[in-house]
N, C-alpha and C positions, 0 to 999 in steps of 0.2 A: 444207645447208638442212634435210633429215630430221630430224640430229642434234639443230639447233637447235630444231626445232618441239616433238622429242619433250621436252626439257629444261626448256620452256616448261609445257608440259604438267603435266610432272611439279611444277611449281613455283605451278601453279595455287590460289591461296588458297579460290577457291569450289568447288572440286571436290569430288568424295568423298574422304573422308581415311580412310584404310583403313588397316592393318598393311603389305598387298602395296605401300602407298607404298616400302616399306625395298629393295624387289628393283627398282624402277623408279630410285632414284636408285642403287643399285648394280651398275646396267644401263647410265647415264649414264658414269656418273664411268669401268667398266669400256672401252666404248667410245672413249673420248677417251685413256686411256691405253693401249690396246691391249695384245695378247700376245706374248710370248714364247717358242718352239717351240726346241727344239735336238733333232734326231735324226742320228743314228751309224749308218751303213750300214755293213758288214762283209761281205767275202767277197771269193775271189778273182776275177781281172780274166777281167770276159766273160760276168757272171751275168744280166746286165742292172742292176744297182746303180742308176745314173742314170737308166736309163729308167723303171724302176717309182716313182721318188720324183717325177720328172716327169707320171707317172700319176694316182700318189696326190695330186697338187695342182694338175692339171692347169695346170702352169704350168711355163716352163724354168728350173729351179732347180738341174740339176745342175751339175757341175764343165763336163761337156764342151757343154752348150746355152749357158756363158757365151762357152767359148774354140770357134768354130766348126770350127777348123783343128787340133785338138787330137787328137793322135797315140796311142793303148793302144800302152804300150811298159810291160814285164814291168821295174818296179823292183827295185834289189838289194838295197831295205831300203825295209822299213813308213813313208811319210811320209805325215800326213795332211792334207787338204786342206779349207778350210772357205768356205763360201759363202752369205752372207745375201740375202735376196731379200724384199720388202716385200710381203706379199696384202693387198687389199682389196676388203673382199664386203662390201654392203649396209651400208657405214658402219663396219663393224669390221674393222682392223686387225690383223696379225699378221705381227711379224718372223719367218720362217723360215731358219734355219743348218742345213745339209745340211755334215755334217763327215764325207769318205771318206777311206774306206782303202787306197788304191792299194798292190801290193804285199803285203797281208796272202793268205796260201796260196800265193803264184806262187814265192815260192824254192823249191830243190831242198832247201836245210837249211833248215827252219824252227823250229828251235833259238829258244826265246823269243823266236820273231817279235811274240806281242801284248805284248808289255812295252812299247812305243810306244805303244797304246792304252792298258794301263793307267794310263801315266802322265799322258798329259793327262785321262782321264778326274779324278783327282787333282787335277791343276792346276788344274782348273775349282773345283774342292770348295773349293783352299787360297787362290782370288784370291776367292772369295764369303767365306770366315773373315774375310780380310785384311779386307775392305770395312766386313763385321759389326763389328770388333774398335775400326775409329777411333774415337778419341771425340767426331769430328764427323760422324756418318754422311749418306751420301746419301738424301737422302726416296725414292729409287729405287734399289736396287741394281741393276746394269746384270747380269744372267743368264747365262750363260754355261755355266752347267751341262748334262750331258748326260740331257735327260729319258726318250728311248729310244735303244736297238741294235737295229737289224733286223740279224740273224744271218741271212745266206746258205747255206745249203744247197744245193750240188750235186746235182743229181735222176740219181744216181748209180741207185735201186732198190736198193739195198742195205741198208747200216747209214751211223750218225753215222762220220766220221773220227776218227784221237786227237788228230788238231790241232782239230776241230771239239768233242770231249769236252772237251780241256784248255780252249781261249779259255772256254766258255761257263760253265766251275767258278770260275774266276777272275774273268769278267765276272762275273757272274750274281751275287757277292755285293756289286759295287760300282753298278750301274747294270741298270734292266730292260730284258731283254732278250725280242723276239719271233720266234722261229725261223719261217722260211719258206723255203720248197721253191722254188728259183728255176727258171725257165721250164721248169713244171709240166706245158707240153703235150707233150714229149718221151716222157711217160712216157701208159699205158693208165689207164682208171677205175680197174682192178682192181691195177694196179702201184704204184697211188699210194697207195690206201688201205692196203695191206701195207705201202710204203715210211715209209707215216706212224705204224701202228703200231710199226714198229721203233723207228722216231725218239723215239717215246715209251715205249721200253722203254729204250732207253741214258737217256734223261734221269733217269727213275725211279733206273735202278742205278747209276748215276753220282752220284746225290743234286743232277742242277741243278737251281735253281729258274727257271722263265721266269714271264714274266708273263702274265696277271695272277697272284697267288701266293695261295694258299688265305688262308694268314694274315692276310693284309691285307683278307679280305669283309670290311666294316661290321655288314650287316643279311642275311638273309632275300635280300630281293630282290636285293641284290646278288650274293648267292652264288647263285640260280639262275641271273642275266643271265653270269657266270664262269663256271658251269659250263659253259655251252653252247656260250662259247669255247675254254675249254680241252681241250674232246673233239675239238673242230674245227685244235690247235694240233698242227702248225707247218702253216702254213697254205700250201695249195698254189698260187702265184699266176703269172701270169704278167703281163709290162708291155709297151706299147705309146702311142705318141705318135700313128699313124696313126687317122684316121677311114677306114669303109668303106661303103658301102650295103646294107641289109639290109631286106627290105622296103619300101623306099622310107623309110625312117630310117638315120639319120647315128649307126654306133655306135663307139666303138674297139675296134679289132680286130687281130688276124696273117691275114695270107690266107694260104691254102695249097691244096695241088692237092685236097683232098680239101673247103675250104669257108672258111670263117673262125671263126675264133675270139672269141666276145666276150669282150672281158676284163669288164666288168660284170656279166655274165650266170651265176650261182652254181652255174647248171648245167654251165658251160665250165667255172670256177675261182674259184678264192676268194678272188681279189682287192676284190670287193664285200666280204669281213668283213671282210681286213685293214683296210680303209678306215675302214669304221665305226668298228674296235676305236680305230685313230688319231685321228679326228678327231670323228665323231658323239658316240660317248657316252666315252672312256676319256681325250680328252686332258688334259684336267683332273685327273684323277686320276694320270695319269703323271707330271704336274708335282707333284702334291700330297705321293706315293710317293717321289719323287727329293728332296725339301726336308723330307720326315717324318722316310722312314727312310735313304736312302742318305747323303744330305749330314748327317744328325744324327748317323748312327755313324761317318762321315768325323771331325764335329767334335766327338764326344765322343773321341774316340781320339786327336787332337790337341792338344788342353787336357788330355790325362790323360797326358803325356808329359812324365819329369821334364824335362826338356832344353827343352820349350817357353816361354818366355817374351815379353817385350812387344819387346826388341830384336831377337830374332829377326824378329818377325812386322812389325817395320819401324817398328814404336809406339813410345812415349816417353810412360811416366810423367808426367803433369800434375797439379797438384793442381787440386782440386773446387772449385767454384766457390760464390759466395756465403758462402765460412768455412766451408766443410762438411768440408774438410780438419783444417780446427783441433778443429772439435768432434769429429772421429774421434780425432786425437791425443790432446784430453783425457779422451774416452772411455775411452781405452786406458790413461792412467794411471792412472784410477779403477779 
């Protein structure tokens, strides 16, 4: 009924007719077709993976809030698991896909364990070409792409892993990735902040890129609003689905013998930026980043491939319609 009133509104003939009409009917048309979310959790089994994604949307989205009875059993190979879940806030819609990695770091050889990742990361890039390429295309391509990786980090205190160095060189040029210090309360104020500057010593001399990445500011203000993330990056978080009483409010928390934990609270942990960074101000642009540059250098490197052509990609040659075929042939004779 909202929706409706607001659509009416916008369509009002006697109203003020402004410029900012263009974002109110772009506001319409946005809400009625809703969004599209695909995030990739990474790390080994026992980080909290599901609980924090459950967090961050405070809604049961992971693998194991669908399957109640659902057993952590150490896989003998990387398989990943994918889960859509529909949100709706205030009249907008958004599909969410929470796609885990069970299995990824839990082997004793992990001998090109992420090559299961990187290949569907791939496969998403080469079913969105495939869709682009018909020559009757969908007025909607259906999304599938992977727009972030939350990278797991074990709150070891120490440094990054070489399984953690290698996954993140090889992600980090296909899909953005944002490193986080998993259940971040294990470690002191002072062990975190050292463990974080290390974190950001290997990524520097390792040459990864996480997100958000210098190159990609816009403006000025963008690059302050990045900067202030990225000195705060990998961000130290912890997750929890429990509410607790705290002052006579209802916060989410971990209790423990020494008090509770808020997890919202920036002064416990930094799961309030991560939040922001995802859904406040940066989801859009993760979408934007993933369909700019990652699927663009996907699909320039795929059309630049002598071996690529239209039978491959499952196409068939049609001629043009209305004689535009013929006038190309005669073109060509001239």
């Amino acid at each position: 009924q909202l929706l409706l009133t607001f659509c009416i509104r916008g369509t009002d003939l006697f109203g003020y007719i402004g410029i900012e009409a263009v974002l109110d009917q772009m506001r319409c048309k946005t809400m009625k077709a809703g969004f599209e979310f695909n995030i990739m959790v990474v790390g080994q089994s026992g980080l909290g993976k599901s609980t924090l994604v459950n967090t961050l949307f405070k809604s049961k989205v992971s693998r194991k809030s669908c399957a109640p009875d659902y057993e952590e059993k150490i896989s003998k190979t990387v398989k990943l698991h994918s889960v859509s879940h529909l949100i709706e806030e205030k009249g907008v819609k958004m599909k969410l896909t929470v796609i885990d990695t069970p299995g990824f770091g839990d082997q004793i050889n992990n001998d090109n364990c992420w090559e299961p990742i990187v290949k569907y990361v791939n496969e998403q890039y080469e079913k969105y070409l495939r869709e682009e390429l018909h020559i009757n295309r969908k007025r909607r391509i259906p999304d599938t792409r992977v727009h972030c990786c939350i990278y797991f980090i074990p709150a070891t205190g120490h440094r990054l892993r070489p399984i953690d160095v290698e996954f993140m060189k090889r992600l980090g040029k296909i899909v953005s990735i944002v490193p986080v210090i998993a259940k971040a309360d294990t470690l002191t104020i002072e062990e975190r902040q050292e463990f974080k500057e290390r974190i950001r010593q290997d990524l520097a001399a390792n040459g990864i890129h996480v997100y958000p990445q210098r190159e990609y500011d816009e403006d000025p203000e963008e690059r302050i609003l990045n900067n202030r993330i990225r000195e705060n990056i990998p961000f130290a978080v912890v997750g929890t689905d429990k509410e607790h009483q705290v002052n006579g409010n209802k916060v989410l928390g971990r209790k423990t013998k020494w008090g509770i934990i808020e997890v919202e609270n920036v002064a416990h942990c930094e799961f309030a930026n991560l939040r922001d960074l995802l859904i406040r101000s940066h989801l859009q642009d993760l979408k934007d980043v993933t369909h700019n540059i990652h699927y663009e250098t996907y699909r320039v490197r795929r059309l630049n491939e002598s071996n690529l052509n239209f039978s491959e990609l499952g196409l068939s040659a049609v001629p043009l319609e209305n004689g535009t075929a013929d006038k190309c042939e005669s073109d060509s004779h001239l």
